[in-house]
LUMDRENVEX-130132 format. One line per 10 residues: for each residue x, y, z of C-alpha. Coordinates in steps of 0.5 Angstrom, whole numbers, padded with zeros to 4 digits, always signed. Layout:
BEGIN
X,Y,Z | ...;
***
This chain:
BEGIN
+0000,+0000,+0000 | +0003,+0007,-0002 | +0001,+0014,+0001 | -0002,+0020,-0003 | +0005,+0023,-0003 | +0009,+0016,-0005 | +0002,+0017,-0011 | +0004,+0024,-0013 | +0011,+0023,-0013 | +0010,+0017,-0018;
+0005,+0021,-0023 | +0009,+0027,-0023 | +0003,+0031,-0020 | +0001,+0035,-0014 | -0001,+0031,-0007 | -0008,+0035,-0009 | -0009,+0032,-0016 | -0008,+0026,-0014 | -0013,+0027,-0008 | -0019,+0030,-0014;
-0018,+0024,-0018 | -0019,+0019,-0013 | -0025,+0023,-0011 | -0027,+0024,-0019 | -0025,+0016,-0020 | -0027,+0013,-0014 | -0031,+0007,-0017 | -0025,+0004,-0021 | -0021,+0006,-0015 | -0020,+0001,-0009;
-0024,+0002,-0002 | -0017,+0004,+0001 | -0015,+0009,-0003 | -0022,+0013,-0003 | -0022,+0012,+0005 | -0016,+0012,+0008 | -0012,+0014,+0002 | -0008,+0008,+0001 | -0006,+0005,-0006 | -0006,-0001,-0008;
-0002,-0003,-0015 | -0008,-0004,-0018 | -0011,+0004,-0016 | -0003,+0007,-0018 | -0005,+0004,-0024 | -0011,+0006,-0026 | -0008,+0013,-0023 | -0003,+0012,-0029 | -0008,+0010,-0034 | -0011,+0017,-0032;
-0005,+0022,-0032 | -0004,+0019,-0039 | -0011,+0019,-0042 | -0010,+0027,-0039 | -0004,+0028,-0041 | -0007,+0026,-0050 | -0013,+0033,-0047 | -0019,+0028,-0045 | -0024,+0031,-0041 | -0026,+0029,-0034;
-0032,+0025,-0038 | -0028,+0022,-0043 | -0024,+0019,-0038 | -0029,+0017,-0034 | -0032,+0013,-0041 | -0025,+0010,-0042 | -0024,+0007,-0036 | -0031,+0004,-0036 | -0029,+0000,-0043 | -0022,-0001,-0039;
-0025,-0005,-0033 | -0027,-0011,-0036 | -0020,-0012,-0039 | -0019,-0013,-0031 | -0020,-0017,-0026 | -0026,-0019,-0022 | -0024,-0015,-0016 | -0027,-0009,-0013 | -0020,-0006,-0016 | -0017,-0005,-0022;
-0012,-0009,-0020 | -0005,-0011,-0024 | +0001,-0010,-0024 | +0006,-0005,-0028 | +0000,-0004,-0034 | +0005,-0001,-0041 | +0004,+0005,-0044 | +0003,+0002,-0050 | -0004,-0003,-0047 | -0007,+0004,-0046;
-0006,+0006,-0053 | -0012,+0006,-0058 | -0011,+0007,-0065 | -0017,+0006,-0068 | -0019,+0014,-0064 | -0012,+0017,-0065 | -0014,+0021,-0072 | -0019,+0024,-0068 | -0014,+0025,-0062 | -0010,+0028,-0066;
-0016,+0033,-0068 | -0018,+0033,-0061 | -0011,+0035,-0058 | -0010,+0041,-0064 | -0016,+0043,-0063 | -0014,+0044,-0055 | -0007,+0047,-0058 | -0011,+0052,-0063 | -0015,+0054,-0057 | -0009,+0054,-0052;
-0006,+0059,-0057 | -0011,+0064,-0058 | -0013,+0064,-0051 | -0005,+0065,-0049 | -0006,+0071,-0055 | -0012,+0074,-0052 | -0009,+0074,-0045 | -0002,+0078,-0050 | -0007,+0083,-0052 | -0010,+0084,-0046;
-0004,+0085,-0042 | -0002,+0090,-0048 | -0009,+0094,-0047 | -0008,+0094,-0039 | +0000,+0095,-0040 | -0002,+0102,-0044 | -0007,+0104,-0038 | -0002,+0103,-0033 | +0003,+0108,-0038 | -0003,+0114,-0039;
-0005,+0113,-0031 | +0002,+0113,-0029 | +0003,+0120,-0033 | -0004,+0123,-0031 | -0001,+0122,-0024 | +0006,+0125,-0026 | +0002,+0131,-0028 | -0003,+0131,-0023 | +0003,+0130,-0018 | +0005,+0137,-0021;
-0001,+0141,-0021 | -0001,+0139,-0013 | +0006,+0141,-0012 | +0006,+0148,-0015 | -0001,+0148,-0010 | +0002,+0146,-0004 | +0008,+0150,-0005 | +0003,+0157,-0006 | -0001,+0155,+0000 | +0006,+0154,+0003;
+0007,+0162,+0002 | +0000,+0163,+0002 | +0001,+0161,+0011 | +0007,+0165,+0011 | +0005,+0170,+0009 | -0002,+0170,+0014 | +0003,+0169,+0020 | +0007,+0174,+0018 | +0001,+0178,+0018 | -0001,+0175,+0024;
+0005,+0177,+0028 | +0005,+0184,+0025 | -0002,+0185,+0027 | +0000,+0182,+0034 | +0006,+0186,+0035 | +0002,+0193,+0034 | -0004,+0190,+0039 | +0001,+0189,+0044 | +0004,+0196,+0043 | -0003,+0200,+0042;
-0005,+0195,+0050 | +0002,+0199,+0053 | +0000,+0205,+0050 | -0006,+0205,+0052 | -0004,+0202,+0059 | +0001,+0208,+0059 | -0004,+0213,+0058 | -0008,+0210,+0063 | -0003,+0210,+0068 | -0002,+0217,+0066;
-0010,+0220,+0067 | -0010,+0216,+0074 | -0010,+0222,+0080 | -0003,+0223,+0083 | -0006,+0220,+0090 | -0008,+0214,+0088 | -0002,+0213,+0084 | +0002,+0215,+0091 | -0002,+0210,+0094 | -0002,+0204,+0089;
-0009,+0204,+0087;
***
């Protein structure tokens, strides 16, 4: 019995493919390997035969419909138990005309997806390129502001500290005069 990690390893897949197909496949699959996750030779091998159906551009269902003509090749077992199945036992020649068509269609539709991601991209990349300079423009206008209103707050507590000074100066004057008009006893007297 081999562990998922033992399985993946083997099929050169990640742990988590391994675990979809069980899930997917579990009716050709052993009770070991879809409860506990413990393969036999038999499920590893039915694992083989769907990572090269997979890899040849079937679908999940078509998969599932070559493994149902698979089985009674197999055993009577509850799994499809056998040991090391060659690559060539899994070929079909008499479909592989329209595997062909069916994987360059897959290739042509790959191809033209991968061109619309390239045209995309391009699209995004000139938006980002604008934005980048309407920021830069923008960036500016802002600068030029701040720097007014830098000038515009210096000058205002500039203001500010005149209008200060000369209050301060009319207060004393005024307290000046006051003290001036005062009747000399009470100056005398400190009241």
């Amino acid at each position: 019995m081999r562990r998922i990690g033992q399985v993946a390893v083997e099929l050169d897949v990640p742990p988590h493919t391994v675990r979809h197909w069980t899930e997917r496949f579990a009716q050709f699959l052993s009770e070991e390997a879809v409860q506990a996750h413990r393969y036999t030779e038999g499920d590893v091998a039915v694992l083989h035969h769907v990572r090269h159906l997979r890899s040849r551009g079937l679908d999940e269902a078509e998969i599932e419909e070559r493994l149902r003509n698979w089985q009674p090749e197999q055993s009577t077992s509850t799994s499809l138990a056998r040991s090391q199945p060659a690559e060539a036992e899994w070929a079909e020649p008499d479909g592989s005309s329209d595997m062909l068509a069916h994987l360059l269609r897959h290739l042509d539709e790959t191809q033209q997806a991968v061109l619309n991601t390239q045209l995309a991209t391009r699209d995004l990349l000139g938006l980002v390129v604008q934005d980048n300079f309407n920021l830069k423009e923008e960036n500016a206008r802002l600068r030029k502001r701040i720097r007014a209103l830098e000038r515009e707050v210096a000058r205002l507590k500039e203001d500010d500290w005149n209008h200060r000074l000369s209050l301060e100066e009319r207060l004393a004057a005024l307290e000046r005069e006051l003290e001036r008009r005062r009747p000399w006893w009470k100056r005398l007297f400190g009241r």
